[in-house]
C-alpha positions as CSV (number, residue, x, y, z in Angstrom):
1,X,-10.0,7.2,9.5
2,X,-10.8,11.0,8.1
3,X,-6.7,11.3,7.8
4,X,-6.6,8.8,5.3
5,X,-9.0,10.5,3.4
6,X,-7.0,13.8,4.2
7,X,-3.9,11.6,2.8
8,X,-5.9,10.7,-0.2
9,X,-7.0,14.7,-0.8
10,X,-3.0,15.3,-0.9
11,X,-2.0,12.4,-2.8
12,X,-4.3,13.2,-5.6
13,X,-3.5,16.9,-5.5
14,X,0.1,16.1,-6.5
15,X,-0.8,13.4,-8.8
16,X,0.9,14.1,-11.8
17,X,-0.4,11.6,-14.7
18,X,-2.6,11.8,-17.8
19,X,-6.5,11.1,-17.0
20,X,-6.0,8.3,-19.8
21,X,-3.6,6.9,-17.7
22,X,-6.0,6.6,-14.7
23,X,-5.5,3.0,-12.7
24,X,-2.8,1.7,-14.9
25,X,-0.4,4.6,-14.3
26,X,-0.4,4.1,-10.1
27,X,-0.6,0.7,-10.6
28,X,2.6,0.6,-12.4
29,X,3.9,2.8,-10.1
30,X,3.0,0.5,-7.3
31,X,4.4,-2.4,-8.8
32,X,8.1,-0.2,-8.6
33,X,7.6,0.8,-5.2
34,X,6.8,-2.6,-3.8
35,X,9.4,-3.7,-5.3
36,X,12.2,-1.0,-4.1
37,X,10.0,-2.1,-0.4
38,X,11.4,-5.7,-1.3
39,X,14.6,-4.9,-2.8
40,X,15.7,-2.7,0.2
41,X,14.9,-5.8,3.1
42,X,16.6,-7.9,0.5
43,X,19.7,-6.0,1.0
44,X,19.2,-5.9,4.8
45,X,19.5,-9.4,4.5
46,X,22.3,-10.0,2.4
47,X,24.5,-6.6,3.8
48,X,23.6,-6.1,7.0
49,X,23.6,-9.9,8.4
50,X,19.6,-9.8,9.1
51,X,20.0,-6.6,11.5
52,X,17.0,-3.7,10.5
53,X,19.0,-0.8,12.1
54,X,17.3,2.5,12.1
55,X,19.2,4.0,9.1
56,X,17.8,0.6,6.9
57,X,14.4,0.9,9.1
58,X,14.0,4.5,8.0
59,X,14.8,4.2,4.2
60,X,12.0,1.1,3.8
61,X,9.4,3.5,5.8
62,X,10.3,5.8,2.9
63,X,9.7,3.2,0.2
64,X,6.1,2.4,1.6
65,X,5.2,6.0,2.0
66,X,5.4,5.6,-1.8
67,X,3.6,2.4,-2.1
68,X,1.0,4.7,-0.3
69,X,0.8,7.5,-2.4
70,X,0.2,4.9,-5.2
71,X,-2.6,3.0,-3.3
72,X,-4.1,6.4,-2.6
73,X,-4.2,7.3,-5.9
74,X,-5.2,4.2,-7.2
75,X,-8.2,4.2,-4.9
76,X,-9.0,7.9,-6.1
77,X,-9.0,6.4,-9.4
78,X,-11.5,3.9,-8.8
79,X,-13.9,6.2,-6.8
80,X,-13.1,4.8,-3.2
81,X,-12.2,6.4,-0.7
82,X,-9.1,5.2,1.5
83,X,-11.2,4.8,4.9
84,X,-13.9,2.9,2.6
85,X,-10.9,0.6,1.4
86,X,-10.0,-0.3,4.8
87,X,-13.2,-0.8,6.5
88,X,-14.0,-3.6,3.9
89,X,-10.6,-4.8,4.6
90,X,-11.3,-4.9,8.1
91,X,-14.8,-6.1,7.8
92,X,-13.2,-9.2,5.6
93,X,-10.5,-9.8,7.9
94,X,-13.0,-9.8,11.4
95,X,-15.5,-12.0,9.3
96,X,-12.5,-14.8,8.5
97,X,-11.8,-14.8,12.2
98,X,-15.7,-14.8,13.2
99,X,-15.7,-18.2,10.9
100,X,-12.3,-19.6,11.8
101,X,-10.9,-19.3,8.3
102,X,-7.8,-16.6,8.3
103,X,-5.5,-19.4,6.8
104,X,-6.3,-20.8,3.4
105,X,-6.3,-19.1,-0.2
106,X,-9.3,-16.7,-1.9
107,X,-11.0,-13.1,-0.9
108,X,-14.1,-14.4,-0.4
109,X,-12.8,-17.4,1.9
């Protein structure tokens, strides 16, 4: 998990954003991304009868390298680190399917 950290480093080193803006301005910027994520298998859909062909595959793994760079920088903003971020993401997700509750609604399920 250190090269999401190393991610992190480089996603905050090109952050360009005032410090006043810190949380709200990636989290705006996430909000654009995801949707551009959304947008583009929307298109798939309606253009490209259902059928993810490399060229479409490519330009949404484009879009979430983005949404990435705006989670990384979101966490930087908060003081987590990204490995941090996704062990309690995996710790939550092993302890739903230790107690038989992955389906349902809630974190703290």
């Amino acid at each position: 998990m250190k090269e999401l950290d190393e991610y992190q480093n480089f996603a905050w080193e090109t952050a360009i954003y005032p410090t006043d803006m810190r949380i709200i301005y990636p989290a705006l910027g996430l909000a654009g991304e995801t949707g551009e994520v959304v947008d583009k298998i929307k298109k798939v859909y309606r253009d490209n009868d259902r059928e993810f062909d490399y060229e479409h595959k490519k330009a949404i793994a484009k879009e979430l390298g983005d949404v990435l760079w705006y989670v990384a920088n979101i966490a930087e903003d908060l003081g987590y680190r990204l490995s941090e971020i996704v062990q309690m993401n995996v710790d939550k997700i092993n302890s739903r399917r230790e107690r038989n509750v992955m389906h349902g609604e809630g974190d703290d399920r």
